[in-house]
SEMAR-280347 format. One line per 5 residues: for each residue x, y, z of C-alpha. Coordinates in Angstrom, 2 decimals, padded with zeros to 5 digits, m for minus. Example, Ala and Ser with C-alpha at 12.3 -4.5 7.8 and 13.67 -1.06 7.14 Angstrom:
! SEMAR-280347
012.30:m004.50:007.80 | 013.67:m001.06:007.14
! end
This chain:
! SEMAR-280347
m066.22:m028.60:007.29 | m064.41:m025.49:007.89 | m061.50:m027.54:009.54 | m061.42:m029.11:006.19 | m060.90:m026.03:003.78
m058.42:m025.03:006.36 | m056.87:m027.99:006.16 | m056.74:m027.73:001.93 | m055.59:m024.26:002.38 | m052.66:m025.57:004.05
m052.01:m027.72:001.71 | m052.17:m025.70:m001.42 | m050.09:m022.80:000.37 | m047.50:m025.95:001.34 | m047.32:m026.93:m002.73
m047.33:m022.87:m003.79 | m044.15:m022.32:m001.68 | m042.25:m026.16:m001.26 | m039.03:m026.35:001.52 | m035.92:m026.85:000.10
m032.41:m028.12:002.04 | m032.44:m027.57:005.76 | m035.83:m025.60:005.77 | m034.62:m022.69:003.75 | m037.59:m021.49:000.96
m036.25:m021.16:m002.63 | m037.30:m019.01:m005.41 | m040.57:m018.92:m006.86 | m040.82:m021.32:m009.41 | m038.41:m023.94:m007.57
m039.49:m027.45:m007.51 | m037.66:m029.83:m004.88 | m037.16:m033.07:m006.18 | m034.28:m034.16:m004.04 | m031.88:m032.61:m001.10
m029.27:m030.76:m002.62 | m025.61:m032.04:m001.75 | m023.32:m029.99:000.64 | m020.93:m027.70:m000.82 | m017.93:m029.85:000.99
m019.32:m032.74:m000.59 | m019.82:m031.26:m004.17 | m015.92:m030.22:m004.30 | m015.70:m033.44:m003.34 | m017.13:m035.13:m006.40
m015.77:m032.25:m008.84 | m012.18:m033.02:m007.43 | m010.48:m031.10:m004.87 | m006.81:m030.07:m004.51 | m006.86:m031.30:m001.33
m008.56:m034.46:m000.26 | m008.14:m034.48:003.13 | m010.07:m031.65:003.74 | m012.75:m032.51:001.84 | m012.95:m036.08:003.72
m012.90:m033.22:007.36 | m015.64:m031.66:006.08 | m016.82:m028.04:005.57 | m015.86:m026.88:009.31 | m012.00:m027.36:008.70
m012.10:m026.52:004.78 | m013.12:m023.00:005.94 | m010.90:m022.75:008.57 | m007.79:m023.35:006.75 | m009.07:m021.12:003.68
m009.89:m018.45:006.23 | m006.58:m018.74:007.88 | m004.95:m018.50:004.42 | m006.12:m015.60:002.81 | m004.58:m012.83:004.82
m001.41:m014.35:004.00 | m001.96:m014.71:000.09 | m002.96:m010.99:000.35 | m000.05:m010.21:002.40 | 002.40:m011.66:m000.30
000.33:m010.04:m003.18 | 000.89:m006.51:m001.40 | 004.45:m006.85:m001.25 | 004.77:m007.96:m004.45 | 003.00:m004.54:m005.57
005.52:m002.62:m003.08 | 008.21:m004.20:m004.71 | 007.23:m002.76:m008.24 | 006.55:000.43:m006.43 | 009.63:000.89:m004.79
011.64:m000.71:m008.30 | 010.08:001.95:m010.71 | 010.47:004.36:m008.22 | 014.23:004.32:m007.32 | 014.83:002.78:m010.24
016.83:006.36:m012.23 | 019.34:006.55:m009.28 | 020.70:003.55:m010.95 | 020.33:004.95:m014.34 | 022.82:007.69:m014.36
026.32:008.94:m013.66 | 027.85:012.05:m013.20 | 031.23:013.29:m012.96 | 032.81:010.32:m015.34 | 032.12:009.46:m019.06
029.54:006.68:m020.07 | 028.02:005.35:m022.69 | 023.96:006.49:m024.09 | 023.58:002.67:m024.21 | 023.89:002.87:m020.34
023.36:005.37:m018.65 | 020.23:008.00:m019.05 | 021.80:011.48:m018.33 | 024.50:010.68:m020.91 | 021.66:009.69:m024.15
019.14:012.57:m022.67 | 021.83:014.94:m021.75 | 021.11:015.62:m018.01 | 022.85:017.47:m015.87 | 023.00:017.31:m011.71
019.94:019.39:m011.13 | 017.98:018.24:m013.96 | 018.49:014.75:m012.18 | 017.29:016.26:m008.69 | 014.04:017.88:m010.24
013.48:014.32:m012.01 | 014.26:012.70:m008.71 | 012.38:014.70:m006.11 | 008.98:017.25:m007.59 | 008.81:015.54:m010.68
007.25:012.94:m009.02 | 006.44:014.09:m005.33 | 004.16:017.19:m007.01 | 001.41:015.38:m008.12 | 002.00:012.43:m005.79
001.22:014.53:m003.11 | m001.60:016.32:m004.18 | m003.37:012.94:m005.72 | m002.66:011.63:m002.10 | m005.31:013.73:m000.81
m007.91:012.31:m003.26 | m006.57:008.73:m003.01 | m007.34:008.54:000.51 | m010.53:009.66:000.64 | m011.20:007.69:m002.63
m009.83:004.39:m000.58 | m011.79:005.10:002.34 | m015.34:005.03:m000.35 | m014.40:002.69:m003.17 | m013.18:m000.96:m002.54
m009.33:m000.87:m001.75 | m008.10:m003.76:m003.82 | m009.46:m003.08:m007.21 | m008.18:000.65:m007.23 | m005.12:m000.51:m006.30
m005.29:m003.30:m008.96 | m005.90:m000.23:m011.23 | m003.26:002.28:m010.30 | m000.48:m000.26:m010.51 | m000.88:m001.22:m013.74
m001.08:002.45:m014.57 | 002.31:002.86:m013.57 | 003.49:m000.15:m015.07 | 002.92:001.99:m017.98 | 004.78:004.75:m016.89
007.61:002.72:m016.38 | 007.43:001.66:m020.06 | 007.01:005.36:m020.87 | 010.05:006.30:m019.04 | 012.14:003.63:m021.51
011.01:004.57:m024.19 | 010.90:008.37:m023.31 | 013.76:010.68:m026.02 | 013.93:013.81:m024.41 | 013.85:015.24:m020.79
010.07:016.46:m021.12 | 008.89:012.79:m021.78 | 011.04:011.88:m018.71 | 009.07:014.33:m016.39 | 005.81:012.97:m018.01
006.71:009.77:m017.21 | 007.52:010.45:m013.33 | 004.46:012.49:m013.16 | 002.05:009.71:m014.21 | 004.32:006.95:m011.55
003.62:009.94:m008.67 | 000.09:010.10:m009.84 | m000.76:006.28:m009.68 | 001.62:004.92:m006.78 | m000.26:008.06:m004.76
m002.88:005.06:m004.10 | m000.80:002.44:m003.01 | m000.14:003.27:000.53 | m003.54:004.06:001.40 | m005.33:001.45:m000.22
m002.78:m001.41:001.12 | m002.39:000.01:004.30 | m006.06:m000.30:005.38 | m006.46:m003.57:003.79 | m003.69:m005.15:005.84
m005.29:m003.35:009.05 | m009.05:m004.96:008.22 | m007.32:m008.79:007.42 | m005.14:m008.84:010.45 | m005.95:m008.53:014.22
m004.49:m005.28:016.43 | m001.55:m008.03:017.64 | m000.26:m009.13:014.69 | m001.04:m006.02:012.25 | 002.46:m004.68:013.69
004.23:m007.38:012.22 | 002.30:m007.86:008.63 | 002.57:m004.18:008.38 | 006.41:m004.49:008.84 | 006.42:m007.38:006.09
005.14:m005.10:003.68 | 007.31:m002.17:004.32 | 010.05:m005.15:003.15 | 008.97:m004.66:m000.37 | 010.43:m001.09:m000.03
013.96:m002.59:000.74 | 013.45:m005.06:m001.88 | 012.51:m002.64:m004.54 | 015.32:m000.43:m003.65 | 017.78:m003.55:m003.54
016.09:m004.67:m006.99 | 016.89:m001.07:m008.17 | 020.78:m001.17:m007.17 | 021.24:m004.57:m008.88 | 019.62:m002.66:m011.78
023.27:m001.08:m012.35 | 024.76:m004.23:m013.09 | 022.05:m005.67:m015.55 | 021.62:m002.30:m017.65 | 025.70:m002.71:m018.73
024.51:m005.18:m020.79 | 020.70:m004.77:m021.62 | 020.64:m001.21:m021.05 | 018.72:001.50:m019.33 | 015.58:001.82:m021.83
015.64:m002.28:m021.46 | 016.28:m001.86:m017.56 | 012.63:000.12:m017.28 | 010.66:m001.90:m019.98 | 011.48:m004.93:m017.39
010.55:m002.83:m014.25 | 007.24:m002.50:m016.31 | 006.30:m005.77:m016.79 | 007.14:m006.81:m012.96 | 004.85:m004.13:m012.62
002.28:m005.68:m014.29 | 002.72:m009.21:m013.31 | 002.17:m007.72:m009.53 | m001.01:m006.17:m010.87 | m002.71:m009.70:m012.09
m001.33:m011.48:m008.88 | m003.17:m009.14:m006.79 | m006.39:m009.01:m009.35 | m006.18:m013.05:m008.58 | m005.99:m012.98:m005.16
m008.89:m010.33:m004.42 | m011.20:m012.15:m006.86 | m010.69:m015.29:m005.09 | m011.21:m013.96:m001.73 | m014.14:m012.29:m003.06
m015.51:m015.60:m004.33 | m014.99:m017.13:m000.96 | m016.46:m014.23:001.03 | m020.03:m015.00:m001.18 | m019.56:m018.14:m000.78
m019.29:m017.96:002.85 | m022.53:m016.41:003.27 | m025.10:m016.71:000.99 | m027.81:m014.60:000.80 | m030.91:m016.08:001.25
m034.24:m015.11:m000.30 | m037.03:m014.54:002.75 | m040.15:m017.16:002.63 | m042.76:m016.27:m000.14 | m046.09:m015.95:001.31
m049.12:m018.06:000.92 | m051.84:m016.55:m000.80 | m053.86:m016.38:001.98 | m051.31:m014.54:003.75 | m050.80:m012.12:000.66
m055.06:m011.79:000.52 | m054.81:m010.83:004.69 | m051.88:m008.59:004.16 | m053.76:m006.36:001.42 | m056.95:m005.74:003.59
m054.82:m004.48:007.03 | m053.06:m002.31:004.71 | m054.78:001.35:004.80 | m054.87:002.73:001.34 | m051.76:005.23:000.91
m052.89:008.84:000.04 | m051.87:010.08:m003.79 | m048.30:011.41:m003.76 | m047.95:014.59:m004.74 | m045.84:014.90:m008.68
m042.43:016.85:m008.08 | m040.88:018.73:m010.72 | m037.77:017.11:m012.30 | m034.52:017.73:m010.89 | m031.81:019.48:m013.02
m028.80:017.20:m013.09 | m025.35:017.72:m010.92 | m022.35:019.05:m012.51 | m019.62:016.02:m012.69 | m016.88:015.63:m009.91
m014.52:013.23:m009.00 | m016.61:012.49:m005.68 | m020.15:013.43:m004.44 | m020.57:016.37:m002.65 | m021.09:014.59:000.46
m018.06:012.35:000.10 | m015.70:015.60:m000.62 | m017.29:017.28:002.53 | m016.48:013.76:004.56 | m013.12:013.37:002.81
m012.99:017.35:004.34 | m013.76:015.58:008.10 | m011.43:012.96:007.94 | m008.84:014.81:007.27 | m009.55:017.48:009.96
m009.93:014.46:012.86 | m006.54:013.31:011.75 | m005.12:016.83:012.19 | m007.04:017.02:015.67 | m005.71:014.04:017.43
m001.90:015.41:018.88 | 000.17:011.86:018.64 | m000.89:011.41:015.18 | m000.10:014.67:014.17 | 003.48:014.38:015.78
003.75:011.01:014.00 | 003.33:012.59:010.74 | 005.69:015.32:011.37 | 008.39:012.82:012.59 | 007.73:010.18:009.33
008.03:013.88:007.22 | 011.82:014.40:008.90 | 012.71:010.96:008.79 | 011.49:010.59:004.66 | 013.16:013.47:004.12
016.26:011.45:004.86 | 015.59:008.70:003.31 | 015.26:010.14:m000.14 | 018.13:011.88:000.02 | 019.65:008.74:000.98
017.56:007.30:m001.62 | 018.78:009.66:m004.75 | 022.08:010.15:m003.79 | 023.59:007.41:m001.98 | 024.29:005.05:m004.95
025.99:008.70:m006.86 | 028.12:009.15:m003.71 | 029.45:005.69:m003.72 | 030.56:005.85:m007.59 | 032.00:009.24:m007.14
034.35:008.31:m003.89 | 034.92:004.83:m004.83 | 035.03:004.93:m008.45 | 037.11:001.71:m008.69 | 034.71:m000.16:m006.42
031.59:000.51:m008.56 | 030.72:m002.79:m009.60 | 031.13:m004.34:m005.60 | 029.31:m001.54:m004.75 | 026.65:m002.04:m006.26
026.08:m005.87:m005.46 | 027.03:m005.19:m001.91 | 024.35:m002.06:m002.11 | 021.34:m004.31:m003.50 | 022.34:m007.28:m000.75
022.39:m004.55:001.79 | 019.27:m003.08:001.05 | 017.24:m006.53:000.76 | 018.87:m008.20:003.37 | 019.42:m005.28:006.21
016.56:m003.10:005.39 | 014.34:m006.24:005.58 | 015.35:m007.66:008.60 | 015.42:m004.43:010.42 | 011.72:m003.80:009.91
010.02:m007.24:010.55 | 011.71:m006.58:013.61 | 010.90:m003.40:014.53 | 007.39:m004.49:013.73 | 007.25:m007.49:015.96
007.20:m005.42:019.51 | 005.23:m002.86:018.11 | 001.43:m004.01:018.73 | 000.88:m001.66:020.97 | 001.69:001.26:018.63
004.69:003.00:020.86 | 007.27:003.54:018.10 | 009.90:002.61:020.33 | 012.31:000.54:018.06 | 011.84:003.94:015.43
013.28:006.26:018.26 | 016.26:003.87:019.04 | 017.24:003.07:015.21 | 017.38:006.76:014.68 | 019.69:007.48:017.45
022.37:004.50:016.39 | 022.23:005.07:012.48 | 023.64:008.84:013.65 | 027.26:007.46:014.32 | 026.77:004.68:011.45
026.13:007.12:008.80 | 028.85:009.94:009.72 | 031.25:006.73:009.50 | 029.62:005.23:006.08 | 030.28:008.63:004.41
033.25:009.92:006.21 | 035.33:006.86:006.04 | 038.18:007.21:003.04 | 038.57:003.39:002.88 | 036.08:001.02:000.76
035.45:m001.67:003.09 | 034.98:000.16:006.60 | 032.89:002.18:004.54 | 030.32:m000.38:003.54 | 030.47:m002.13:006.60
029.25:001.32:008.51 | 026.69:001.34:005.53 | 025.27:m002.01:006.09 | 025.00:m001.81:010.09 | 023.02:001.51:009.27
020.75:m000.18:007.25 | 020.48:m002.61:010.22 | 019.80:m000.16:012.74 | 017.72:002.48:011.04 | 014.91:000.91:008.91
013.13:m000.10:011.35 | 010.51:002.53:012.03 | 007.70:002.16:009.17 | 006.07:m000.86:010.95 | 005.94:000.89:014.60
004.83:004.23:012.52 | 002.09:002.83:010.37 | 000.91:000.68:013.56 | 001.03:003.60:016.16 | m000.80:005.75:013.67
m003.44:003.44:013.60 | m003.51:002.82:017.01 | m004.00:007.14:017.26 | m007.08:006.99:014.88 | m010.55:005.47:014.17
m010.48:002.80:011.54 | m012.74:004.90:009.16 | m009.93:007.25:008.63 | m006.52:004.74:007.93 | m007.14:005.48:004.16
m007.15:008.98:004.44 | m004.40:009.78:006.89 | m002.40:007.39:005.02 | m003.01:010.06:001.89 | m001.58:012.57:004.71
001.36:010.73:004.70 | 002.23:010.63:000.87 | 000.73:014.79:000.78 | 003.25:015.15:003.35 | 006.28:013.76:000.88
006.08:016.98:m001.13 | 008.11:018.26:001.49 | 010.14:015.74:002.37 | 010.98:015.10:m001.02 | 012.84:018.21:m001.57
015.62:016.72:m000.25 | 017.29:015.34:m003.66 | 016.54:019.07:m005.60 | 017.69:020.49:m003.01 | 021.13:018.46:m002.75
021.25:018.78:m006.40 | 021.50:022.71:m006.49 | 023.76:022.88:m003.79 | 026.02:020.34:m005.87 | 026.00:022.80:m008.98
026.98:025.21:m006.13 | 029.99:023.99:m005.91 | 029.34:021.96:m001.89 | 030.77:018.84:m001.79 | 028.29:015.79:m001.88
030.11:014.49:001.17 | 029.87:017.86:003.29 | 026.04:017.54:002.43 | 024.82:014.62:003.65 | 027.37:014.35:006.94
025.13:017.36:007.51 | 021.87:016.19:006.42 | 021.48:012.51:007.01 | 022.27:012.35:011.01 | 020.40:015.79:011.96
017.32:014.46:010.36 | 017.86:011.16:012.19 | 018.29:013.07:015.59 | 015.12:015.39:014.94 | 012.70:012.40:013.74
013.73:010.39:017.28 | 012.82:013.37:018.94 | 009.54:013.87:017.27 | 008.76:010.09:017.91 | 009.12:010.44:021.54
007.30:013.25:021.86 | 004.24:011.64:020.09 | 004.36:008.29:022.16 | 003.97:010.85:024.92 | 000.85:012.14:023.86
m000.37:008.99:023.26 | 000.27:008.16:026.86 | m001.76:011.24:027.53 | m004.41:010.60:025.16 | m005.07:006.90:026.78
m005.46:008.12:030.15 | m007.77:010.83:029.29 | m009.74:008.05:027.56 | m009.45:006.22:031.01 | m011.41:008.95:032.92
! end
């Protein structure tokens, strides 16, 4: 008899709680009339794009999704670098000085700007809050998920950009560059880290340095600008920078939701088994009764902040183990010198070119964009390829050939020569942002990428003074030309120095490790 109420028991805790595919209990309330289908087989039925790997099964239909998501997210980024780099450099293309233009053209002839109101709009009109938001952006990247603040901040400058063409006085100008250094403040450190998670420690090098591309593009993008605004205009030129913006800011909304969708659908959750009631009747009498809690008085609520205590204190830390660790710290100083070139390059290149080779403005600025896209991209997908083991070696070398290349692109009286110095610079020079961003990683715990890449941008408030500072010596009376012979190849030799010194202490730092 008692076998048989056992028995019963059984039974009616079997019916209570039925099995559903491959053994896995459902909800309460679930009744299994038949095995559900596989997802592989499911798709199947629906339709799938792609036949063949339904008919492989689940296995390889994973696989190849898996194998194909870095990538999409990898072209999304650079598409949002791209729009980045485009808004960004987009007023060197937008003005000219010592010649008359037209308002339909050219900016600082409708606004009425003058050399240094140009190098304030080029340099802490953007780099003043950019650096100071970096700070919060990477500790904000290394809390919240990466892609949808990024999502977020580029279509905030996408409407900057439209501010900036539609913007009727210099104040509305320095609004405008104020929100851009605001929002693209969290594009480096939320992109950054998400490449670094996607891709393994050998071929991060290399899908960092396809990223960094979108800087050459966007610059290239932002010479050609000078030939489309002769007939659309500058105000057009921006609204058109905005909207790229914005299409870069759905096709990277796209991409994260459907990774996101096929991360859950990876790995399901699954609910644990209910018990029987038996069980549940067992489980209340071992439990000892819990003692009365005692009633606390109501907390009185925490002023607002932009991130928890805790989080600020943490954001505090991370920033403090950055400064700590020598290479890294070298490596920032080195990519603060070596920025501090490239925006003067940046600003005052394209300005230099029209004023020495005023006849050649046009070719110029074809041969500029081509240059840009074409040199500045193939230079740092290949300085990224050796770099996997984070010695900046390829950064140290361009630095020390774009020396004699540059004091031969600016010194050279003859249009051709000139260009062709100009484009082997490009060549030889952009090459160090892969090995940087790699061998910066390499320095640092992967808890931290987000906020030492907010370093980085903080850092640009310095390096960014380069244009204001070019500008004022212009209204001076210093020759453009005298400047940057001066500027461009000591920063080059000073940043080469600065990267050898921190693969050094990286040495160092790996052998202590060793012991």
């Amino acid at each position: 008899m008692p076998r048989v109420v056992l028995a019963l028991l059984a039974f009616a805790a079997a019916l209570e709680r039925p099995l559903g595919v491959d053994g896995v209990v459902p909800a309460r309330g679930y009744v299994a009339r038949r095995p559900a289908l596989p997802a592989w087989q499911l798709q199947r039925r629906r339709g799938s794009s792609s036949p063949l790997l339904c008919a492989a099964g689940p296995a390889a239909q994973s696989k190849t999704s898996a194998a194909r998501r870095p990538r999409l997210l990898l072209g999304a980024l650079v598409l949002i670098y791209v729009s980045n780099q485009w808004c960004r450099a987009l007023p060197a293309s937008l003005v000219r000085f010592g010649s008359d233009g037209s308002a339909h053209e050219f900016m600082n002839v409708a606004l009425e700007l003058d050399e240094v109101q140009y190098g304030l709009l080029s340099s802490y009109a953007f780099t003043a809050l950019y650096s100071v938001a970096s700070l919060a952006a990477g500790a904000a990247c290394d809390i919240f998920a990466r892609a949808p603040v990024l999502v977020a901040a580029s279509a905030l400058w996408s409407g900057a950009a439209a501010l900036q063409g539609c913007a009727s006085s210099y104040p509305q100008l320095l609004a405008s560059r104020a929100v851009l250094g605001v929002s693209q403040a969290f594009c480096s450190p939320a992109a950054y880290p998400l490449i670094g998670e996607a891709f393994s420690k050998d071929s991060r090098g290399r899908a960092n340095a396809v990223y960094s591309s979108g800087l050459y593009i966007g610059y290239a993008l932002a010479s050609l600008s000078a030939l489309a605004n002769r007939r659309i205009g500058w105000r057009a030129m921006s609204l058109l920078t905005a909207a790229f913006s914005l299409l870069a800011s759905a096709t990277l909304a796209a991409v994260a939701a459907t990774s996101r969708r096929a991360t859950i659908n990876r790995s399901p959750p699954q609910s644990p088994p209910l018990p029987s009631p038996l069980q549940r009747r067992r489980r209340q009498h071992q439990q000892p009764p819990q003692p009365p809690q005692p009633q606390l008085p109501p907390q009185p609520p925490s002023p607002p902040s932009l991130l928890p205590p805790a989080a600020a204190a943490g954001a505090v830390a991370s920033l403090g183990r950055v400064c700590a660790t020598r290479s890294a710290s070298l490596l920032l100083l080195a990519s603060t010198v070596r920025s501090f070139c490239g925006y003067a390059v940046g600003a005052w290149s394209v300005p230099f070119f029209r004023q020495c080779h005023p006849e050649h403005a046009s070719q110029f600025a074809l041969a500029n964009g081509a240059f840009i896209a074409i040199g500045g991209t193939v230079s740092t997908i290949a300085g990224g390829w050796p770099s996997a083991d984070g010695a900046p070696r390829a950064a140290r070398a361009g630095s020390l050939l774009c020396i004699p290349l540059w004091l031969g692109a600016l010194q050279s009286r003859a249009f051709a020569p000139a260009l062709g110095c100009l484009l082997l610079a490009y060549l030889a020079g952009e090459c160090w942002f892969g090995p940087f961003t790699s061998a910066l990683q390499g320095a640092l715990p992967q808890d931290v990428w987000g906020s030492a890449q907010g370093l980085v941008n903080a850092l640009q408030i310095v390096s960014n003074g380069s244009p204001l500072l070019i500008g004022a010596l212009m209204r001076r009376g210093v020759p453009l030309r005298s400047m940057l012979t001066v500027l461009i190849p000591t920063s080059h030799a000073v940043s080469a120095a600065l990267f050898l010194a921190a693969s050094r202490a990286r040495r160092e730092e790996e052998r202590r490790a060793a012991r």
